[in-house]
C-alpha positions in Angstrom: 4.6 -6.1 -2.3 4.1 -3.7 -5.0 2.5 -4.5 -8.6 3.3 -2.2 -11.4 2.1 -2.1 -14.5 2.6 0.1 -18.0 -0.3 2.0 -19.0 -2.2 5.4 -18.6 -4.3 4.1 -15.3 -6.2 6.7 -13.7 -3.8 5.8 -10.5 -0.9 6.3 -12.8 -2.6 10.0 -14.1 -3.2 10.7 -10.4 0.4 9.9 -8.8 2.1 11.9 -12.3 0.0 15.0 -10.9 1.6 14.6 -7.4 5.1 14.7 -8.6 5.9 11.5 -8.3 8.6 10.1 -10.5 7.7 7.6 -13.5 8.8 4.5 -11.8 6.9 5.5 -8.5 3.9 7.0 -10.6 4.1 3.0 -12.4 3.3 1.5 -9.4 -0.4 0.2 -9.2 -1.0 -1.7 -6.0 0.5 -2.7 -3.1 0.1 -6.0 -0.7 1.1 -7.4 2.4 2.8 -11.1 2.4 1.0 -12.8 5.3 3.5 -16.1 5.3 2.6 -19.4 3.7 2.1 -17.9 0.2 -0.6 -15.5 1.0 -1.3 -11.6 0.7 -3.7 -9.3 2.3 -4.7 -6.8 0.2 -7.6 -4.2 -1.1 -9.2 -5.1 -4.1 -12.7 -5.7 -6.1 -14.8 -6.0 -3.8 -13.4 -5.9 -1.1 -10.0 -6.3 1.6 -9.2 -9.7 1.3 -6.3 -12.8 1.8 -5.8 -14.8 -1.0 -3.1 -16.8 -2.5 -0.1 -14.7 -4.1 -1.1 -16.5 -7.2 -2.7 -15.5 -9.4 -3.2 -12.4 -8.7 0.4 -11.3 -9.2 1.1 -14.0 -11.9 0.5 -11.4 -14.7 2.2 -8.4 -13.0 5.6 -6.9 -12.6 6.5 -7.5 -8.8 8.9 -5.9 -6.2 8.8 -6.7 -2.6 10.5 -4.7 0.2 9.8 -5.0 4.4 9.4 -1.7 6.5 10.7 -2.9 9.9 12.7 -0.8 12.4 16.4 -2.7 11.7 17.3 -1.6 15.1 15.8 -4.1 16.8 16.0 -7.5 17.2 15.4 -9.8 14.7 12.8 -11.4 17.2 11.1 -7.8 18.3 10.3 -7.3 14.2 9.4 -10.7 13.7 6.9 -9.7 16.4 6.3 -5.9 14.6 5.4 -7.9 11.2 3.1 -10.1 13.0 1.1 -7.3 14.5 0.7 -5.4 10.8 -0.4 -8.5 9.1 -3.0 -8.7 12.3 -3.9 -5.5 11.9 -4.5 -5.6 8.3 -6.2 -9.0 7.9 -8.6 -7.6 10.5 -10.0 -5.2 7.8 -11.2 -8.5 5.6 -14.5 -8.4 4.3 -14.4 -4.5 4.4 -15.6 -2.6 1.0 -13.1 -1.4 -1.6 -14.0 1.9 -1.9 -13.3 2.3 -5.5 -16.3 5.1 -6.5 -14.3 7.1 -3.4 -11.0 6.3 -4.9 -12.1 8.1 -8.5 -13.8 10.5 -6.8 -10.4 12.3 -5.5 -8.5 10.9 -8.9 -11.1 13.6 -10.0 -11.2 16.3 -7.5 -9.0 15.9 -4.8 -10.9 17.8 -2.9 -13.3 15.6 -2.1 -12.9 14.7 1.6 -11.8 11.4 3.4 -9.4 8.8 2.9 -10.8 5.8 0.6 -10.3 2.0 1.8 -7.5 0.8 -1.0 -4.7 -1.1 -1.0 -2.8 1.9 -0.4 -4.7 3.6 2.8 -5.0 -0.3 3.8 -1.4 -0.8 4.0 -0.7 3.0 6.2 -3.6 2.0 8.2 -1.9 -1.5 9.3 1.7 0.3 10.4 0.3 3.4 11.8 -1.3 1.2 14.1 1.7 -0.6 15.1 4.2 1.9 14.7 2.4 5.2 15.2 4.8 7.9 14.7 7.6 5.8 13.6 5.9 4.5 10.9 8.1 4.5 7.9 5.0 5.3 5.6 5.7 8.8 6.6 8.9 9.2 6.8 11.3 11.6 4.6 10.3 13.8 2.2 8.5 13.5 -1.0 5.5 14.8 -2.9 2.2 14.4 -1.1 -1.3 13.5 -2.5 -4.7 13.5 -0.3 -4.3 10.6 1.0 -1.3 7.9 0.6 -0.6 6.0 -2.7 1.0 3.1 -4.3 3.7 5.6 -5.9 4.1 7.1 -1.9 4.5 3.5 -1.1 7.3 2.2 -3.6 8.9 5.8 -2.9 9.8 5.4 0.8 13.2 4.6 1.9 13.6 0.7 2.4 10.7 -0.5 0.6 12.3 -1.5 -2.5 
């Protein structure tokens, strides 16, 4: 799930500086639907799995799924699983938002803050490695992977 919302968010300053078009640079957060109405996701304080509501009751919403289509339905039934796994199993971990504004700042400033985004490319590149589809095409590139990176990659929307 992506959340985007109209504003002049330091996020949206940051992704505008990458190149990333206005409807990718609008995007604010991103999620991962667990089943029965719930989302794991990076937020104040910390990764956590709530209800969808209400944290994106107030928001403007797309979904999309990043599974191989050429498999089975069965083998990315079993692929989802695994991501959700992998990224429940960061609950309880700190947001890392004084890292996060820290490379909105400088972008130099080294390693790769725990946020939604960098939540959600850790859960597939542990699943899918190479063929992760967080990677994959071209496209402007920031330090570390963002929402706009995200909602730009083939088959998310």
């Amino acid at each position: 799930m992506a959340d985007g919302a109209k504003g002049g968010s330091a996020i949206q300053a940051y992704q505008s500086k990458y190149g990333y078009v206005p409807k990718a640079a609008d995007t604010t957060h991103v999620a991962i639907y667990c089943g029965n109405g719930k989302v794991v996701h990076a937020v104040r304080p910390q990764v956590r799995v709530e209800p969808v509501f209400p944290y994106f009751m107030k928001r403007e919403v797309c979904a999309g799924r990043w599974l191989p289509l050429d498999t089975s339905p069965k083998r990315r039934e079993a692929l989802g699983q695994k991501i959700r796994d992998h990224a429940i199993g960061f609950s309880g971990q700190r947001y890392e938002t004084l890292r996060l504004f820290r490379q909105v700042i400088d972008s130099k400033y080294g390693g790769t803050p725990l946020v939604c985004s960098t939540l959600v490319d850790l859960a597939y590149d542990a699943v899918l490695g190479e063929d992760s589809p967080v990677h994959a095409g071209p496209g402007p590139t920031a330090p570390f992977i963002t929402p706009a990176h995200l909602f730009s990659r083939i088959g998310f929307r």
